[in-house]
C-alpha positions as CSV (number, residue, x, y, z in Angstrom):
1,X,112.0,111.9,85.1
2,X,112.2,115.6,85.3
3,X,115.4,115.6,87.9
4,X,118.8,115.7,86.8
5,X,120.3,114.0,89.9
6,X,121.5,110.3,89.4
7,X,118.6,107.4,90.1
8,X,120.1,105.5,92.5
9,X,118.1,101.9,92.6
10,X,118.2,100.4,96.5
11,X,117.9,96.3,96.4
12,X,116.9,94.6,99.0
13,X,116.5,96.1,102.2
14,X,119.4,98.3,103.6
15,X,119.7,100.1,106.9
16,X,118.4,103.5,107.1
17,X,121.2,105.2,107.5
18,X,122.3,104.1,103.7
19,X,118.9,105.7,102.2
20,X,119.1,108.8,104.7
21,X,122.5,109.5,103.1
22,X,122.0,108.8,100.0
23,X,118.7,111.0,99.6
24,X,120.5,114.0,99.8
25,X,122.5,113.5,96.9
26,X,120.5,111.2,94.7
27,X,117.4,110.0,93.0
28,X,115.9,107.0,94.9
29,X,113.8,104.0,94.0
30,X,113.7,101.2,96.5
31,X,113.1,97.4,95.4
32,X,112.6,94.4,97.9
33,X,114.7,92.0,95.4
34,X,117.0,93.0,91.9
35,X,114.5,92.1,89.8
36,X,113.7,94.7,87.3
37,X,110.1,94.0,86.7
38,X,109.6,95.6,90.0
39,X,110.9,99.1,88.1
40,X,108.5,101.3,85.7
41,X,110.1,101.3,82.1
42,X,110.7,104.7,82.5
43,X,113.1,103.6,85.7
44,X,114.7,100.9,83.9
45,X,115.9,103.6,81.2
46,X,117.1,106.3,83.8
47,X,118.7,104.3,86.5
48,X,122.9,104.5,86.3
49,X,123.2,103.7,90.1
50,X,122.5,100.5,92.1
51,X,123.1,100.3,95.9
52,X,123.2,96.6,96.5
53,X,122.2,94.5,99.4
54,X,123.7,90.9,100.1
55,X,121.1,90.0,97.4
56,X,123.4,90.7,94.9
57,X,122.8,91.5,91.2
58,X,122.7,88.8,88.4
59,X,123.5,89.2,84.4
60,X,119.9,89.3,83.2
61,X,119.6,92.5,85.9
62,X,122.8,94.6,84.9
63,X,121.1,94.2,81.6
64,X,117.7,95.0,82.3
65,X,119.7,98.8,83.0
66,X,121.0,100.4,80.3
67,X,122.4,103.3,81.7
68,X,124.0,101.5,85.2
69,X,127.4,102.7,85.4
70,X,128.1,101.5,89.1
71,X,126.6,98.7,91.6
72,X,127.6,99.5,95.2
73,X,127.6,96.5,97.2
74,X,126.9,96.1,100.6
75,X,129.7,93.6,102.7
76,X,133.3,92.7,101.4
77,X,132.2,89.4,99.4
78,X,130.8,90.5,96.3
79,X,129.7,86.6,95.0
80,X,126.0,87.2,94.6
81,X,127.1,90.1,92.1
82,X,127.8,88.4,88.4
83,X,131.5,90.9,88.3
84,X,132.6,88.7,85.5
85,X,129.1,90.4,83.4
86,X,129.5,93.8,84.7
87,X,132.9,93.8,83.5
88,X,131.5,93.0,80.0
89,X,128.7,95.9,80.4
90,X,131.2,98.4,81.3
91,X,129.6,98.5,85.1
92,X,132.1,99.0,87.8
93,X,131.2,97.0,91.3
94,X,132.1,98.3,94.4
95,X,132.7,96.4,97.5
96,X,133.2,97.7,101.5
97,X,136.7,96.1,102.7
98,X,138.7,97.0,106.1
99,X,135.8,99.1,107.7
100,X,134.7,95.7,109.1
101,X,137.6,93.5,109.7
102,X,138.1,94.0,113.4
103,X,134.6,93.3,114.0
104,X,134.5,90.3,111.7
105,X,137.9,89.0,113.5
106,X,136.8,89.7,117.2
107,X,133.5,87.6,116.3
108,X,136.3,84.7,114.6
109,X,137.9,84.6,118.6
110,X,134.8,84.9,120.1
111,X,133.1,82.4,117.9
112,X,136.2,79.8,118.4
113,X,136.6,80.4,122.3
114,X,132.7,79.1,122.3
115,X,133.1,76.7,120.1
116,X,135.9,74.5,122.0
117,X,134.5,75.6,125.3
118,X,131.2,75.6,125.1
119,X,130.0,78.6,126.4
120,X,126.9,79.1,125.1
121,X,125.6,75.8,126.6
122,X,127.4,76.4,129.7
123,X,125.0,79.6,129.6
124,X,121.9,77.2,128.8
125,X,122.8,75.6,131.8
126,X,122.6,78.1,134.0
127,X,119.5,79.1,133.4
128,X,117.7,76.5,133.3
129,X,118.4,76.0,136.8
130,X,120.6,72.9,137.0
131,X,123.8,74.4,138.2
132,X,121.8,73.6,142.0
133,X,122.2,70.1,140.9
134,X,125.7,70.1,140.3
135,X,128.4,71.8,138.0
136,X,128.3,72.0,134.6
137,X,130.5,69.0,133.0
138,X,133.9,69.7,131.6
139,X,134.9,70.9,128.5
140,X,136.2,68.4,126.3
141,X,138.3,71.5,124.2
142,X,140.9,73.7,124.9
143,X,142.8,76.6,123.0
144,X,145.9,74.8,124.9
145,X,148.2,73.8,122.4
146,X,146.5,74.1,119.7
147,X,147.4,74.5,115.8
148,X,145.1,76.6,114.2
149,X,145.4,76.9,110.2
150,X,143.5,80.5,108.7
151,X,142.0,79.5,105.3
152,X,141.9,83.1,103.6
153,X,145.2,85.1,104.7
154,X,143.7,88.5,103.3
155,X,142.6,91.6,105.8
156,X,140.3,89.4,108.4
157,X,142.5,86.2,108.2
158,X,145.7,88.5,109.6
159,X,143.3,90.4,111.6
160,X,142.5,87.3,113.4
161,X,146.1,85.9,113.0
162,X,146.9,88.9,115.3
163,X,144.5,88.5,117.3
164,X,145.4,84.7,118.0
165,X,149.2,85.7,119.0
166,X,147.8,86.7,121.6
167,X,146.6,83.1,123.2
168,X,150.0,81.0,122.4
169,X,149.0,79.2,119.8
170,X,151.0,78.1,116.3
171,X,149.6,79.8,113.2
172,X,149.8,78.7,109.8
173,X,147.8,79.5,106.6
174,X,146.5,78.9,103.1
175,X,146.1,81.4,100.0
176,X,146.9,80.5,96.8
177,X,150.1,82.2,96.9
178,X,152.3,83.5,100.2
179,X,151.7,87.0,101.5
180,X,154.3,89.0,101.7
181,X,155.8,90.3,104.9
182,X,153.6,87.7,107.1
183,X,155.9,85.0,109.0
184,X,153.3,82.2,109.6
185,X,153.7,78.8,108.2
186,X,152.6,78.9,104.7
187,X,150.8,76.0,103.3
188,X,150.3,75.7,99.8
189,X,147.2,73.4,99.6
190,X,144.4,73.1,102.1
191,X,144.8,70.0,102.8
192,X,148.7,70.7,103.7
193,X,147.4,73.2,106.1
194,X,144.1,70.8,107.4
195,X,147.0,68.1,108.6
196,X,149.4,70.1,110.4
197,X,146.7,71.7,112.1
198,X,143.8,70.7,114.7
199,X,141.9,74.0,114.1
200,X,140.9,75.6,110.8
201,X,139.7,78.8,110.5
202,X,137.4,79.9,106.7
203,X,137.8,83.0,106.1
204,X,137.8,82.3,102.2
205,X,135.5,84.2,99.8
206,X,132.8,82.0,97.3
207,X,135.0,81.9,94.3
208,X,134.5,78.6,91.5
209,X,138.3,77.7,93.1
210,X,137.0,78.1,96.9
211,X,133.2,75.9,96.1
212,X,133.2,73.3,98.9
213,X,136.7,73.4,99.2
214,X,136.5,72.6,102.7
215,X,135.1,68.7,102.2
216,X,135.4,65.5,104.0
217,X,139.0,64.7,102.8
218,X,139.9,68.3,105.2
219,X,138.0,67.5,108.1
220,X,139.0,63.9,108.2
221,X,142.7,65.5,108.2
222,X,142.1,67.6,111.1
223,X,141.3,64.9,113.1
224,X,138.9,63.7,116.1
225,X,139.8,66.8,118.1
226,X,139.9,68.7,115.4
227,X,137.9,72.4,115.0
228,X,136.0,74.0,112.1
229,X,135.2,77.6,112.1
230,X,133.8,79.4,109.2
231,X,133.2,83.4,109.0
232,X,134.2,83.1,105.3
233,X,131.3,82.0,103.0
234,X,129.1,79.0,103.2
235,X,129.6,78.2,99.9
236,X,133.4,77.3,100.3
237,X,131.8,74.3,103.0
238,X,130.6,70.8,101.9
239,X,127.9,71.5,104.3
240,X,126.7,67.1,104.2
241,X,130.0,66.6,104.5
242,X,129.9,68.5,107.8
243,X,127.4,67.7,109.1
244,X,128.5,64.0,109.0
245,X,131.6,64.9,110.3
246,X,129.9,66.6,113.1
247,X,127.7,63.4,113.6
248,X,130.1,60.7,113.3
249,X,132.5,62.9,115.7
250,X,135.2,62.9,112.9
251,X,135.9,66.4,114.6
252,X,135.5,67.5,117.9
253,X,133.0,70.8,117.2
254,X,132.3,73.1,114.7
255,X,131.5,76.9,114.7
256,X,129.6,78.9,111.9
257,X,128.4,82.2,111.5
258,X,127.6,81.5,107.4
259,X,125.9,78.6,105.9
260,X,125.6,77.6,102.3
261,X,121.8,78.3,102.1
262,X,120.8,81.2,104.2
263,X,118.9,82.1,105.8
264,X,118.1,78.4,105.9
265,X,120.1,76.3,108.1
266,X,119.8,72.4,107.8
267,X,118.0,71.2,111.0
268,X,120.9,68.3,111.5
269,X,123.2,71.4,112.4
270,X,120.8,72.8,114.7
271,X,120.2,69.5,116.4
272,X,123.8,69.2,116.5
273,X,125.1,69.5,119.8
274,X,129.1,70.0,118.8
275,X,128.2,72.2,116.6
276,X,127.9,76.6,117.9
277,X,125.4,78.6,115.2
278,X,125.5,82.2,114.6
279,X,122.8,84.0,112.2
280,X,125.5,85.5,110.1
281,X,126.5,88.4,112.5
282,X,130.3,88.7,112.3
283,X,130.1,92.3,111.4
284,X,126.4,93.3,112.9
285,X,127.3,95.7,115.2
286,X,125.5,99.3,114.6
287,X,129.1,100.4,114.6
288,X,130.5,98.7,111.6
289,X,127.0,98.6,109.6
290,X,127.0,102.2,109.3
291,X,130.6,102.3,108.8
292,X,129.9,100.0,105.5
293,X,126.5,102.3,104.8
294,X,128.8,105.0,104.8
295,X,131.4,103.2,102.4
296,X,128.8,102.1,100.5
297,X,127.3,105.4,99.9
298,X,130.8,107.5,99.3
299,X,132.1,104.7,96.5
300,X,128.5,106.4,94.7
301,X,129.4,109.8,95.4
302,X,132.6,109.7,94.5
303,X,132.2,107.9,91.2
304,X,129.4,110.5,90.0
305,X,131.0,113.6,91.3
306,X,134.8,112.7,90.5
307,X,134.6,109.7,88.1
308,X,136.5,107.3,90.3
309,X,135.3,104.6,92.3
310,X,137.1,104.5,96.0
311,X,137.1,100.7,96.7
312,X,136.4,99.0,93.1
313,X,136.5,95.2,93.3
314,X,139.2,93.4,91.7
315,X,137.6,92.7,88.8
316,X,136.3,96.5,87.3
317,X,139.3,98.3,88.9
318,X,140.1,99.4,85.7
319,X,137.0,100.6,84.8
320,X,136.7,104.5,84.5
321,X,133.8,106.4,84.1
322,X,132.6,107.8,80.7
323,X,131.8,112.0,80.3
């Protein structure tokens, strides 16, 4: 390498606007997957910089780098990045919180209000001609009265608690503490919050605490009209569980915009006719993508131009760069 800007390795594939910033200030090599045996030796040596797509970045691949000093990732959950191993290699990771929560909490509302009322087949029905025969049959959900529980009180989970004020209904939530200064019902076990509630909302990360945490024991206790959403992760679902929930009508409907093995969905959810499917678009709007490309990009700039990283995950916030 004869430059002395910073090689900046792209994973995956990330919207444009991500490589047309970041071509101004760095070195670029793009990759279709974190695998370094897609890299020249010479790249392996020289790259200190990894923009990260939703593939994420494993141990063996921080290690395959020598010189990484920062991973950029693309999205606010950071599971597919091993944190725990760049924390040992002295690797700060970087996530892109708040610049999508209200896109991520509209599509919660939006994705619920289908869900119970069955919009999207009410759609169906219309054009495929029927409504000549007669109306389209009655929704067996309402929002009316109903007790919705938000698994995952952080930025989205109050986002959408907000947001749900304004329908009537009674909030409550789960974390694994209390947040300060909110005044819905706190729950402190999921399964506390799954039977006061009818409705449960996943807007919990993939953490080893979080893995399948939503299981047949919680849907059993939200009951035959009971509601599932998830914008969370899929990871945090029994997804067989579900499904035979969803089969044996042990809840009314279920909503998902994330599933535990994407882009793969299981065909007994699709064939599912309780159940609403989105292909993980919560916060694909061309709005908030570039918002997060821009995020994304400035956590690299900032950490090679003032040694800082702007929103550091949990994990490496104490990580500072080296001269």
């Amino acid at each position: 390498m004869t430059t002395s800007r910073p090689l900046i390795l792209v994973t995956g594939k990330l919207i444009p606007h991500v490589l047309k910033r970041l071509a101004k200030e760095f070195e670029i090599r793009e990759i279709a997957r974190p695998d370094a045996d897609l890299l020249t030796p010479d790249d392996r040596e020289h790259v200190r910089g990894v923009a990260a797509s939703f593939l994420g970045a494993s141990a063996p691949f921080i290690d395959a780098l020598p010189k990484l000093e920062i991973i950029a990732s693309f999205g606010v959950g950071y599971d597919a990045v091993d944190a725990a191993h760049a924390v040992q290699r002295d690797v700060v990771v970087t996530n892109t919180p708040d610049v999508l929560t209200d896109e991520v909490a509209d599509t919660a509302i939006a994705l619920l209000l289908n869900t119970v009322r069955g919009f999207g087949q009410a759609e169906r029905f219309l054009r495929a001609g029927q409504w000549p025969q007669g109306p389209f049959p009655l929704s067996k959900g309402t929002l009316r009265g109903r007790r919705i529980g938000i698994f995952g009180m952080g930025r989205i989970g109050l986002a959408i608690a907000r947001r749900l004020e304004g329908f009537g209904v009674a909030i409550a939530y789960h974390n694994r503490r209390p947040v300060e200064g909110v005044s819905y019902t706190y729950h402190a076990t999921l399964k506390d919050l799954a039977e006061a509630c009818d409705t449960l909302i996943d807007v919990a990360p993939a953490t080893p605490e979080t893995t399948r945490a939503v299981n047949a024991d919680i849907l059993q206790a939200l009951g035959a009209d009971g509601v599932f959403i998830n914008v969370g992760r899929g990871a945090t679902v029994d997804e067989p569980a579900l499904i035979e929930a969803l089969q044996a009508r042990t809840i009314l409907a279920a909503g998902l915009d994330v599933f535990a093995n994407e882009p793969h969905v299981p065909q007994a959810l699709i064939d599912a006719d309780n159940a609403t499917l989105l292909p993980h678009v919560a916060s694909a709007s061309q709005h908030t993508r570039e918002a997060m490309a821009d995020l994304l990009v400035d956590n690299l700039e900032s950490w090679f131009s003032r040694g800082e990283a702007l929103t550091p995950v949990p994990e490496t916030a104490a990580i500072s760069r080296k001269a």
